[in-house]
C-alpha positions as CSV (number, residue, x, y, z in Angstrom):
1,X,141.6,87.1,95.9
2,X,139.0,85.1,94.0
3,X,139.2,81.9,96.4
4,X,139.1,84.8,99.3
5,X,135.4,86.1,97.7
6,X,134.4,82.5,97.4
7,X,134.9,81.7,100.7
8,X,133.6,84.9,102.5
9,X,130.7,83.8,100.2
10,X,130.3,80.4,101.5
11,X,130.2,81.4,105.0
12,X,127.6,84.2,104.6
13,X,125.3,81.2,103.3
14,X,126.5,79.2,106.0
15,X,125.7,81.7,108.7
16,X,122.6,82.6,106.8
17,X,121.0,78.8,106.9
18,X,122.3,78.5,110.9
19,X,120.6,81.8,111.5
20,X,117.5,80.7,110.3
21,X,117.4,77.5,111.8
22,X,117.3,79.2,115.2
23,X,114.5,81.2,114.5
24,X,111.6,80.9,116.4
25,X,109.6,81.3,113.0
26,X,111.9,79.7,110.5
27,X,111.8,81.0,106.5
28,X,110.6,78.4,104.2
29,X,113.1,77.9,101.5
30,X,111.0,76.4,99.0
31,X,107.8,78.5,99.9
32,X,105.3,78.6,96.8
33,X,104.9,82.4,97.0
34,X,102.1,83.1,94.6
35,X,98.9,85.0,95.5
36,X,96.8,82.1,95.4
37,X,98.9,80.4,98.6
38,X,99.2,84.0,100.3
39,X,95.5,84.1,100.3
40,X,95.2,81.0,101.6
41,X,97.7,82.1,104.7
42,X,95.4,85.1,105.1
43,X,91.9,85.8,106.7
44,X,89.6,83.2,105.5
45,X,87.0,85.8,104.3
46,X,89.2,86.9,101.6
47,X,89.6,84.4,98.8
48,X,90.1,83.5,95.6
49,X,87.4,84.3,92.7
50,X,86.9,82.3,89.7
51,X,86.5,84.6,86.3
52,X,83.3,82.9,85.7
53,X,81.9,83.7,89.4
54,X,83.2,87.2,89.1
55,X,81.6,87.7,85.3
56,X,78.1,86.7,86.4
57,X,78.9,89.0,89.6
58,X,79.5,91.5,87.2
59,X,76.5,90.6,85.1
60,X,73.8,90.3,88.0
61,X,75.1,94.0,88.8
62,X,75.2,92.6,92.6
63,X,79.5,93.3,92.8
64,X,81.4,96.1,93.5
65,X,84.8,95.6,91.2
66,X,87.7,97.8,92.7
67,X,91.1,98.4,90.7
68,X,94.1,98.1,92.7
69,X,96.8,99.1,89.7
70,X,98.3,102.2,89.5
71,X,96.0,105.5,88.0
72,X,97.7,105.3,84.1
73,X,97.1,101.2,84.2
74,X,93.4,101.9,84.9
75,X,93.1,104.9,82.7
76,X,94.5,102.4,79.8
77,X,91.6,100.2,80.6
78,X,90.0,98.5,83.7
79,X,86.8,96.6,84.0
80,X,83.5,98.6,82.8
81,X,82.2,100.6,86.3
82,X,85.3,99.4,88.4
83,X,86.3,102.5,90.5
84,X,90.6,102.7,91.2
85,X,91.5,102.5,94.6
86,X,95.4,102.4,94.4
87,X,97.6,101.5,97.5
88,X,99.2,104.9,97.1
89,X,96.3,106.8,97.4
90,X,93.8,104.5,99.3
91,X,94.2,106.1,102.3
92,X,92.6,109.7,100.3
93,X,90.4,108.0,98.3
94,X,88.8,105.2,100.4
95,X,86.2,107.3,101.8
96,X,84.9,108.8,98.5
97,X,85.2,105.4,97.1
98,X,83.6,103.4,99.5
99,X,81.3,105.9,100.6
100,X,77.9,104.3,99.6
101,X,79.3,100.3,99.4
102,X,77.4,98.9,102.4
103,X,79.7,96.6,104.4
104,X,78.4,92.9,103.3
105,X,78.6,94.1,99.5
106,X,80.2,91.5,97.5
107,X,83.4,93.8,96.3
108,X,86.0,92.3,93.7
109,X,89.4,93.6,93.4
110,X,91.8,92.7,90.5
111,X,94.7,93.9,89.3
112,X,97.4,92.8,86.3
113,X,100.0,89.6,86.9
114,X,99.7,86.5,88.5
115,X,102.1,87.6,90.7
116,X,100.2,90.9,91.4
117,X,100.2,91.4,95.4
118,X,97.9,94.4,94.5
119,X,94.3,93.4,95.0
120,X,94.8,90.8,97.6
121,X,96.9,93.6,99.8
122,X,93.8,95.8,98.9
123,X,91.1,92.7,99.6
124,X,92.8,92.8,103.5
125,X,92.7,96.7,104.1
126,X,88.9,96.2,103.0
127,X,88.5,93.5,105.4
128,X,90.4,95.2,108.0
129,X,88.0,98.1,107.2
130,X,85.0,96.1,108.2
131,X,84.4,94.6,104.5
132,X,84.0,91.3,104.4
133,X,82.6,89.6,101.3
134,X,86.4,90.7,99.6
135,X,87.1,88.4,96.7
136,X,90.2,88.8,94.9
137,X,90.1,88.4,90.9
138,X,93.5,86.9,90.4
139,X,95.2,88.2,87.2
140,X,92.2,89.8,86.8
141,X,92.7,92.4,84.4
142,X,94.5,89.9,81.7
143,X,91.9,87.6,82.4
144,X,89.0,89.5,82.0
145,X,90.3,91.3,78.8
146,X,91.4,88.2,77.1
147,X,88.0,86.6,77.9
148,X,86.5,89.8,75.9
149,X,84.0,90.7,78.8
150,X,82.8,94.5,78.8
151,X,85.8,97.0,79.8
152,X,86.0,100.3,79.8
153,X,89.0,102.9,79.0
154,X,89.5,106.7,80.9
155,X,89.0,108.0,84.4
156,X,86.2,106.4,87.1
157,X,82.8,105.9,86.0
């Protein structure tokens, strides 16, 4: 029965790899699937944002920061004067959150993880909204924090 699991194994891999070798858009095996690279495959308006760009952003009072974590993540702590915009909710709190942002405001959106799909999904339904100076602050919460620039704790300013 073992060999028999094996082997039924095997050929599920085996029809798996043929299967995607006749797709018209094949799946990269060895894909580097980190935000930075899916931003790259994106639209070109929507890149990357070094902490240093985004704290004198922050500084010059010229950016709009945008939390994409959940509610309790922000509550715990978010950039000072970042407003949350959650994927969740976006669709019920976009227009009271973006209400007076004029469309070429530079807006920043972070959220917590290298990994974090978050802001850069948020940084496309801004663009897609007519936004487009979207930068996405990769890892941005960790980074900011550890850095020790100004954050704030509670609900939205």
């Amino acid at each position: 029965m073992l060999w028999q699991a094996g082997l039924m194994v095997l050929l599920a891999l085996a029809l798996g790899f043929l299967s995607n070798s006749l797709r018209h858009q094949r799946i990269s095996l060895a894909k580097d699937w980190s935000t930075q690279s899916r931003l790259a495959e994106g639209p070109k308006t929507i890149s990357e944002i070094s902490l240093e760009e985004a704290r004198k952003a922050f500084l010059s009072g010229l950016a709009f920061f945008l939390d994409a974590r959940f509610p309790a993540a922000y509550r715990e702590g978010h950039i000072r004067g970042a407003y949350n915009l959650p994927r969740e909710s976006e669709e019920q709190l976009a227009e009271e959150v973006l209400a007076d942002i004029p469309p070429d405001t530079l807006i920043i959106t972070y959220c917590d993880g290298k990994n974090c799909d978050l802001s850069m999904n948020l940084a496309r339904d801004l663009f897609s909204r007519g936004y487009e100076n979207v930068r996405v602050l990769v890892n941005g919460w960790a980074r900011w924090k550890g850095a020790g620039l100004p954050v704030s704790q509670g609900e939205a300013p």
